[in-house]
C-alpha positions as a printed Julia matrix, in Angstrom:
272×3 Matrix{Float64}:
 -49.52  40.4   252.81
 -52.61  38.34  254.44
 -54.71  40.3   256.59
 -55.39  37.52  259.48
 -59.31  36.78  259.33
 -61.42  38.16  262.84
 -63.65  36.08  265.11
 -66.2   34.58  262.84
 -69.1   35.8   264.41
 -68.84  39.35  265.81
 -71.96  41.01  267.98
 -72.22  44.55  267.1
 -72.82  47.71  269.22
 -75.53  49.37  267.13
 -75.15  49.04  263.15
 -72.65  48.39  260.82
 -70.92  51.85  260.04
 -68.85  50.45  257.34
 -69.16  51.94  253.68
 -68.08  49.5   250.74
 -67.49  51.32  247.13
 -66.55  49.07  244.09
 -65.8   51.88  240.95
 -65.33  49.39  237.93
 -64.15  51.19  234.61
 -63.86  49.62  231.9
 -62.83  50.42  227.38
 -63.9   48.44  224.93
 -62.42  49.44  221.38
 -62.98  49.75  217.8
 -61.69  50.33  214.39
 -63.67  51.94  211.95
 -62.21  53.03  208.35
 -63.8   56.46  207.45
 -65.8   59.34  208.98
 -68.86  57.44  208.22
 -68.37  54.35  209.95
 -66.65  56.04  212.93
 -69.94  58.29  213.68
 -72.4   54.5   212.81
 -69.92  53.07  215.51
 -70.69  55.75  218.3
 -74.68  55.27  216.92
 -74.28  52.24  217.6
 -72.76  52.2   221.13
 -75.22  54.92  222.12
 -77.77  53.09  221.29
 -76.81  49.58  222.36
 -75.43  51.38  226.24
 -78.71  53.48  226.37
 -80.0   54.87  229.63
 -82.54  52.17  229.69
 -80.21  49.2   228.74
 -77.83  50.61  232.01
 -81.27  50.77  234.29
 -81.6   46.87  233.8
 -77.71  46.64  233.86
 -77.87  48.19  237.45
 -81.33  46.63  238.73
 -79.7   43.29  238.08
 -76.35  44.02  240.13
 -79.02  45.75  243.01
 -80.36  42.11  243.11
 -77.14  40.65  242.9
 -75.98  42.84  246.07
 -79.03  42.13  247.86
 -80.61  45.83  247.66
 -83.75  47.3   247.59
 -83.96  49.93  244.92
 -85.5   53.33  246.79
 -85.05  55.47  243.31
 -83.79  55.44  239.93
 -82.82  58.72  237.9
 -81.12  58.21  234.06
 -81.16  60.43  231.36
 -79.42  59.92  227.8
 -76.93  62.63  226.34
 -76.97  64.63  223.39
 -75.19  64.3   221.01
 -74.15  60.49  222.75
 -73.37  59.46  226.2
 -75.81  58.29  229.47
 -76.17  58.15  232.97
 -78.05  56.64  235.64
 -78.34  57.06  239.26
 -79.67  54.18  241.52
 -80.13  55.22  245.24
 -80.4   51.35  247.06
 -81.15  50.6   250.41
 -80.11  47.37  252.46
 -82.54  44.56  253.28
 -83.53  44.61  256.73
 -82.85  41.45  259.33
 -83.5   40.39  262.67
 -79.61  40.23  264.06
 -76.85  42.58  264.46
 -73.98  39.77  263.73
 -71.09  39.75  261.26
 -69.94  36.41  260.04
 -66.3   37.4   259.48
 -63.62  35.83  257.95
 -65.26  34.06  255.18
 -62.94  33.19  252.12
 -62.77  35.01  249.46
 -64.93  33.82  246.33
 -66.21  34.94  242.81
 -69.75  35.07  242.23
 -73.02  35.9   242.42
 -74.18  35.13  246.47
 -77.73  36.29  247.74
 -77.57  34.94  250.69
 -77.54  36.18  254.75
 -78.22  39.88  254.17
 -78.49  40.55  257.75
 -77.97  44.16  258.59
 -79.69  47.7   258.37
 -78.75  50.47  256.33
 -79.2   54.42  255.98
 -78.42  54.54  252.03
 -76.06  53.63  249.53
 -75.98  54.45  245.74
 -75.13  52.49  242.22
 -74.12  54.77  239.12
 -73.16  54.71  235.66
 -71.9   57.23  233.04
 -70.92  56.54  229.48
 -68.1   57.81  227.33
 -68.28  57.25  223.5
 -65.42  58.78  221.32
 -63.24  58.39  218.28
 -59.72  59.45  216.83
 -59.93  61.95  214.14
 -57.28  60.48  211.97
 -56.32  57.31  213.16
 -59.78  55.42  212.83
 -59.82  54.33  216.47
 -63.01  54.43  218.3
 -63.52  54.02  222.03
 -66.2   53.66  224.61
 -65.63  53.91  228.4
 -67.75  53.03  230.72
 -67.81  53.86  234.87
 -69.65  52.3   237.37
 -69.73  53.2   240.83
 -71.11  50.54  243.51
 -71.28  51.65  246.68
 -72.91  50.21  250.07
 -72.99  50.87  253.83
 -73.73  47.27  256.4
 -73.4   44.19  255.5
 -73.89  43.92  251.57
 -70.57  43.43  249.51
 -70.65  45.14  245.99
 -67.6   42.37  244.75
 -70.28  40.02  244.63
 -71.34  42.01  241.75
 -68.0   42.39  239.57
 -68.49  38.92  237.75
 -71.98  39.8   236.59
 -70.41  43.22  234.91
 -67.61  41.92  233.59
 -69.9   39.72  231.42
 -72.45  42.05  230.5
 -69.4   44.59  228.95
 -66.72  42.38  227.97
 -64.0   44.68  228.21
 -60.9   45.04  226.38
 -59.6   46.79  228.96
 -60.63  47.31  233.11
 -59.63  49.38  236.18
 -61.65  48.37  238.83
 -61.09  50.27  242.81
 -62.33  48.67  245.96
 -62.43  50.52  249.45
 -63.46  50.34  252.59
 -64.23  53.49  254.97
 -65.49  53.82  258.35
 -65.79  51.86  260.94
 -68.04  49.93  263.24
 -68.17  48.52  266.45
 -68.5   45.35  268.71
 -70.42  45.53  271.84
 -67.25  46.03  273.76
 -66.85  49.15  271.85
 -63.5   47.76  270.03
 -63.42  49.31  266.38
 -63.51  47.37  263.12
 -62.53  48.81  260.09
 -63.09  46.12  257.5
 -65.32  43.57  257.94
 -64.33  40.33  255.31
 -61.73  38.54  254.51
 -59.86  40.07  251.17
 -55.84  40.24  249.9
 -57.18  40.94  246.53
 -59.93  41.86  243.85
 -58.52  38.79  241.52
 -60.0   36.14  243.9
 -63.65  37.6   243.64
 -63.03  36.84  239.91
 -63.88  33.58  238.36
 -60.7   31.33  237.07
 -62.54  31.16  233.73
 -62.66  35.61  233.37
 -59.21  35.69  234.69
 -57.72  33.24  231.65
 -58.53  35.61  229.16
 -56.76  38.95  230.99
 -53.87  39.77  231.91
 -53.86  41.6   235.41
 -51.81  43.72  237.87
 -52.42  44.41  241.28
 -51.7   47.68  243.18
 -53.03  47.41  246.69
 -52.58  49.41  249.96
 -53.69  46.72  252.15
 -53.26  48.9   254.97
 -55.79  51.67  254.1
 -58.04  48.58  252.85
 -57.12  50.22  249.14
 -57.48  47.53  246.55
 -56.47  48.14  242.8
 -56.95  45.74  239.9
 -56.6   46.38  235.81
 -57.43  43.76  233.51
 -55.99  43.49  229.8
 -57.51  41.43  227.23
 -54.69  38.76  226.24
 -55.87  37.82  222.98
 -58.68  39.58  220.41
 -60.1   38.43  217.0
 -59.87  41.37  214.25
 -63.51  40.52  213.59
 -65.03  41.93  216.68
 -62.9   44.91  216.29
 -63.57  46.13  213.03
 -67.0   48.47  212.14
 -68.65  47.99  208.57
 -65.96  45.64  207.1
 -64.45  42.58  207.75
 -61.51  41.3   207.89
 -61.77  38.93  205.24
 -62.49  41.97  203.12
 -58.91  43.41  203.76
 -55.59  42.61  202.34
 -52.91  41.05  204.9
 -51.22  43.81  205.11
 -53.56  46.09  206.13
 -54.93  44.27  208.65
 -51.59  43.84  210.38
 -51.6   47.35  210.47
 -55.15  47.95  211.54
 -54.47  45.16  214.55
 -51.0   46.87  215.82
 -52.97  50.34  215.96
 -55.6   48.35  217.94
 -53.1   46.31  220.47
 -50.95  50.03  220.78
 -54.47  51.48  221.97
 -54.84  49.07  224.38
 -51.67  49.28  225.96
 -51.73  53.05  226.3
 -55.03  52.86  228.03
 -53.76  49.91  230.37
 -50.28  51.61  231.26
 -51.98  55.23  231.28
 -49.15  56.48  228.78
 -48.58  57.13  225.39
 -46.32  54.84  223.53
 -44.31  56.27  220.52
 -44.3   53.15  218.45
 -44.18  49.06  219.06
């Protein structure tokens, strides 16, 4: 289904109501051989995904966006785990005009951040764990963008996608509210979108495979991303694979590829 682009300049009665969240969460997994290396792995990840590595994570998508940063609150976990808390405001300009039905494109834009905004909010919160038994180790990560006006958190999405790498992604996009034209005519979405895919650069999208669930008439979009193809190397923790006979590390990859199918379908699979 298209959703038929509106007049490409649209005067508005007051300011733009609209609210814009973008939740992107994201796996990335491990395999790590004994107790030791397991708990060195989720060291490792709590380090490396600290509070302060996430503030500069976030302060770089606030730029991205085209947000001023009001307040920042993070705090690290014990005994692993973070979060930070961005509260953002929207830069300020001189017109009240939408410039609708531009295409869709991946990327990072800067550019005509025109409208006014109350406040809006970018958060992240950090998941390290590990299977007793089976030596796999996982981190999730979620990260909540979400904006009020004119400022589009999609522009965003290739920028984290990058900086985590993910094995595996769910990413949400929404629109609420409404605003409206001088007339007094509502608008409940404000750009041009059939799908989270296109604001993703041909060169990310290679790599995954990806479903789309969308409700395109609540203005629900749904994406997940599944890496296609992995080298053992960047999977294992304290060995590698050169160290390990053939058949163990067929074994070690099928537990890794059965993780990340369970996490992409959201069910356990028996065997494959």
């Amino acid at each position: 289904m298209k959703i038929k682009p509106i007049n490409k300049k649209l005067k508005l009665y007051g300011f733009n109501n609209l609210t814009k969240t973008l939740s992107f969460n994201f796996y990335d997994i491990c395999y790590a051989i004994n107790e030791e290396q397991r708990k060195e792995y989720i060291e490792y990840i709590d380090e490396e995904y600290n509070a302060d590595r996430l503030v500069s994570i976030l302060s770089d998508v606030a730029k991205i966006i085209g947000a001023n940063i009001l307040n920042i609150t993070n705090h690290d976990f014990e005994p692993q785990g973070a979060s930070v808390t961005m509260l953002v405001s929207e830069k300020v300009g001189k017109e009240e005009i939408i410039e609708q039905g531009e295409e869709e494109s991946p990327g990072i834009s800067l550019t005509n951040i025109v409208g006014h905004l109350d406040k809006s909010h970018i958060t992240v919160h950090t998941y390290p764990e590990s299977h007793p038994d089976q030596g796999i180790s996982t981190f999730r990560a979620d990260i909540d963008v979400s904006t009020c006006g004119f400022i589009s958190p999609l522009k965003a999405l290739n920028y984290l996608i990058t900086s985590f790498e993910p094995d595996i992604a769910n990413i949400d996009y929404r629109v609420r509210g409404f605003t409206r034209d001088i007339k007094g005519k509502k608008y409940f979405i404000d750009h041009k979108i059939n799908s989270i895919q296109n604001f993703i650069s041909s060169k990310i999208r290679e790599r995954y495979q990806m479903i789309d669930v969308n409700v395109y008439q609540e203005n629900i979009f749904h994406t997940k991303m599944l890496l296609k193809e992995f080298d053992l190397d960047h999977y294992l923790f304290g060995v590698a694979k050169k160290d390990l006979p053939s058949l163990e590390k067929r074994k070690i990859k099928k537990r890794i590829k059965k993780e990340m199918l369970e996490i992409f379908y959201g069910r356990n699979i028996p065997k494959i």
